[in-house]
Structures are given as C-alpha cells and as structure tokens.
N, C-alpha and C positions, 0 to 999 in steps of 0.2 A: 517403439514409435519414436520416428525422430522429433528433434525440439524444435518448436517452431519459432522462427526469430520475432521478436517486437520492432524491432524498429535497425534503421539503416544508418549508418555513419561512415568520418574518416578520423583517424584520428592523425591529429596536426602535432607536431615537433618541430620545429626550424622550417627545413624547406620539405620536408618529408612527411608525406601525405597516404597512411594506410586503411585502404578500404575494410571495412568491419561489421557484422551483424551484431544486434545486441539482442541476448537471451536471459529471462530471470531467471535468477539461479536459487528461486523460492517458488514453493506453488502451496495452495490455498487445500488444507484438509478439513478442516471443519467442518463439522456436522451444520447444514446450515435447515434450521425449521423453518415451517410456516405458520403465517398465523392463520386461524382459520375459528370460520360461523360452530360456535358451538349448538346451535338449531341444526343445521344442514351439513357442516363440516365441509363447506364451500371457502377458500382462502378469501380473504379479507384485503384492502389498501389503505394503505395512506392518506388521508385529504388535508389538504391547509382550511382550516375553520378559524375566523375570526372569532378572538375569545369574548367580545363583550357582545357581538349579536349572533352569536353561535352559526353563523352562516358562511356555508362552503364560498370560499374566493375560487375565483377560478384561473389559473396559470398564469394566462397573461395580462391578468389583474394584479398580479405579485410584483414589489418593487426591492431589490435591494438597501438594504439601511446598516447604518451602525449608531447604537445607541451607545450617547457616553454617561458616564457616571452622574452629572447632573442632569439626566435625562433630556439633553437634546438628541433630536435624530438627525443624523448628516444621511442623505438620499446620496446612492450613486447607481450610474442607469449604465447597460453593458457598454455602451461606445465609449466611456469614459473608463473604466475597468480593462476594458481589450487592447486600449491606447499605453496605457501601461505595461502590457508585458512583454516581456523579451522579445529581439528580432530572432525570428524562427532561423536555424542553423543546422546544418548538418556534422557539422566540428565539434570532436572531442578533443580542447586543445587541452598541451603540457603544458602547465606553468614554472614549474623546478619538478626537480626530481629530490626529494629525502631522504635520509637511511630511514631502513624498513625497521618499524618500532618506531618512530618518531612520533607519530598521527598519535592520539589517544581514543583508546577503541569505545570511550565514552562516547566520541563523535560518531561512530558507524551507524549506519542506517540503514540499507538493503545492498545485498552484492546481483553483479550481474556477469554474466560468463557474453564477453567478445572473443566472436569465431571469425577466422578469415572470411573476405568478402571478395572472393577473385586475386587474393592475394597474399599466397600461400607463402612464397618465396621472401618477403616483404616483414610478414607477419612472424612468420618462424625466427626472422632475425630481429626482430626488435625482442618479442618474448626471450630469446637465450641471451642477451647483450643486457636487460633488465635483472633476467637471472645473473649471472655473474656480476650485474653492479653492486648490489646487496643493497640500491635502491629502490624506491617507487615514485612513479610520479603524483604530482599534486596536480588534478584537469579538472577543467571548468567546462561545461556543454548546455545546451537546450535542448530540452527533448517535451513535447506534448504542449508547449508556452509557460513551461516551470522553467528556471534557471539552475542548476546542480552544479556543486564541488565535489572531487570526489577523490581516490586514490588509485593510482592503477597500478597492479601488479602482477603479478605471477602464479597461476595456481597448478602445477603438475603440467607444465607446458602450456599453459593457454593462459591468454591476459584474463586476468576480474579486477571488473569496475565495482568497485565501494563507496556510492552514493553517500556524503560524509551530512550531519547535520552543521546548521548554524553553530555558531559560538553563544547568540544568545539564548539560544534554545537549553543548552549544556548546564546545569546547575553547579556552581558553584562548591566545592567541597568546606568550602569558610564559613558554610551556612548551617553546618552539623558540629553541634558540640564539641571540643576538645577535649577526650578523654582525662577524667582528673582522680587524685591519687596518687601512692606510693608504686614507685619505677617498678616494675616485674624484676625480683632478682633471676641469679642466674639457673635454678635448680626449675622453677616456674616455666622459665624458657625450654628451658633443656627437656622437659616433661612433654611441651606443646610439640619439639620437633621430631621426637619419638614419632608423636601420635601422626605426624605429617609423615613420616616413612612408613610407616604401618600402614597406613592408606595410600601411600603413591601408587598410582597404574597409570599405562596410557590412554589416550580418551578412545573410545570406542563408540561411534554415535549412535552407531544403529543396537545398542543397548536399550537405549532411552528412547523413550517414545507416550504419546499420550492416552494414557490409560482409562481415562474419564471416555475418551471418545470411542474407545475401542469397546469398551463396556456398551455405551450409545448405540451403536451399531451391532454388536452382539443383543443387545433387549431387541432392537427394528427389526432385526433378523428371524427372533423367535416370537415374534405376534405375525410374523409377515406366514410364519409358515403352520401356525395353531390359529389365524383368523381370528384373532384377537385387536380389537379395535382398527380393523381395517375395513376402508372403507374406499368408493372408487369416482372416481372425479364425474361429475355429471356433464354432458358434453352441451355447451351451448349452445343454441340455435342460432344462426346469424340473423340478423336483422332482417326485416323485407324491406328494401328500398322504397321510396317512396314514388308511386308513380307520376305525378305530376307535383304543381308548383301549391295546388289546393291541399293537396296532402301535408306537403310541410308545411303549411301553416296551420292547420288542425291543429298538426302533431303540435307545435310549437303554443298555440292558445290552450292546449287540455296541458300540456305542463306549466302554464302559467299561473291556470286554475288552481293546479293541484296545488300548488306552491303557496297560495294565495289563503287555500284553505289552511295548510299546515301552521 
C-alpha cells in the first residue's frame, strides 16, 4: 500500500523553490484498549465534572485557564490564543546548512520522509548535491499552526525532515553528578574495551521489536478463537426524532425533573 502524504510543501533555499509531500516516517503500533461498563461491557467516556459539585459541565461551558503557583487563574479565550500563533506557510525554509553530526541527537524529535512533488528533476538534484556536501541543512516551517526547527538530510536518496526539539526543552547534562573517585587505570580500561569488541555488531532493527505487545495480541488472539471473554457490541438504536416543538419540550422538562430528583 502506498504512503499516503500528510501535508504539502516547498522547500525554500535562496531563490530556489522545490515542491514536496511530506510523509511520517513513524506509525502508531500500540495495542490501543477500551475502557468499558464492567455490568454490560458497553465502552465508557470521558466527561469534564466539576470537582466540588460533582456536576457534568458541558463543552461549551469550559474555559481555558492557567493556574499559577500562588493560585491566581489567568483566563485566556481561543481568539486571544489563535492571535498568537504562526502565519500559516507552506515554506520549509534553509537557514544554514551544518556538517552532518553537528545537531545533538538529544534534540531529535520525529523524522519525516519528503517525496518529490512534480518535481522530480529538482528534487533528485538537491538530494545528491546535500549528499556530497557531508552537510545538512538547519529549516524552520509551519505546519498545522505549530512552528518547527528541524534538520534536513539525506536518507538512501530521499530527503528526511527531523523535527528537532527546543533548546529548553533539552536537559542539561550539568545537572547529573559528576562522577567521583580514583581515575580508572589502564588494565580497568583495557578489560571494558575487550568487552566492547566482544559485543560489536551492526544494528539490525528488525531484530528488535516489542515483545510486551506481541504477547498482547497473541493472548486477543487465543480468547478471540476459544470464546473466552468475548463479547459483541450491542447496536444502538437511534434516536426518534422528535415530531414537533411539544415534543421537545417534554423531552427537555422530564430531564429536568430527572435532574432535580437526582
């Protein structure tokens, strides 16, 4: 099956403008569960309940806040939040280009695989011309009204984008202990690098893989086919409309009662 692109770009250098799809170069395995009515085994939701009168709010009674440390609340409402963020772009610009190894792969943060976009001829030459620089570039973009830094290079003929994190997001290594003690002589050394040749191989990825889940999926597997705790979704009814304007107000005073009772 082919990949299907997320989103559309160009990517901008100088006066040079190359059209490009962008595709994650990550996808979602996870076992993802439900929660579900241990009475009926009917899945369950989320609601926003007010914690001191235990009473459901309803969406668009919800207001954005941030509480600080000596408990004021600053309100902020979306028109003030939306004014804020990036002007929406279709530019993945170059800012410099690096030597490759420069970025500290502390900062990476998700890759994404850029496929030509009608511009085959374009794109081939930037990709080989990157390859032989033993550069990468350093690009800045907007995609979705987030603003991204990022790295762009070369992966087996085709560019990937490396969505890079903040700098203050990045912890510190000044903030873990400094190893203390007598220097490791040299027989100590010499014992550890053995043991690093003893072990050296190339990476192989598709060695490694998640074990926990594979299990997951091997138990689903063997109840799904011994009928064991399976069970099969109950189909809704839909609603019956209400035929006139007398109807919805019934309906709307008998859940008021109800309400009133509870």
């Amino acid at each position: 099956m082919a990949a299907r692109a997320m989103w559309k770009a160009v990517v901008v250098f100088g006066k040079e403008k190359i059209p490009v799809k962008l595709f994650s170069a990550l996808q979602d395995r996870n076992v993802h569960f439900r929660l579900l009515d241990a009475k009926d085994d009917a899945p369950v939701k989320q609601v926003m309940v007010n914690p001191e009168t235990e009473e459901q709010v309803a969406k668009e009674n919800i207001k954005r806040g941030v509480i600080s440390t000596e408990g004021d609340v600053v309100l902020l409402d979306e028109e003030e939040l939306t004014a804020l963020e990036p002007e929406a772009s279709r530019e993945i610009r170059v800012l410099h280009y690096v030597p490759v190894g420069a970025i500290d792969r502390r900062f990476y943060r998700r890759p994404y695989y850029l496929g030509p976009d009608g511009s085959d001829g374009q794109y081939a030459a930037l990709a080989e011309a990157l390859e032989q620089s033993g550069r990468e570039g350093l690009v800045q973009w907007v995609m979705r009204n987030k603003s991204y830094v990022g790295a762009l290079r070369v992966h087996q003929g085709y560019l990937l984008l490396i969505a890079l994190r903040n700098a203050d997001e990045v912890v510190s290594i000044n903030t873990i202990r400094t190893p203390k003690g007598a220097e490791p002589n040299e027989r100590e050394v010499l014992m550890s690098q053995q043991l690093i040749e003893m072990l050296a191989a190339d990476f192989e990825p598709e060695q490694y893989h998640d074990e926990y889940r594979e299990r997951v999926l091997e138990l689903i597997e063997t109840k799904k086919a011994g009928g064991k705790k399976v069970t099969r979704l109950r189909q809704r009814r839909p609603a019956k409309p209400p035929e006139d304007l007398a109807d919805v107000l019934a309906a709307s005073l008998n859940q008021e009662k109800r309400h009133a009772r509870r």
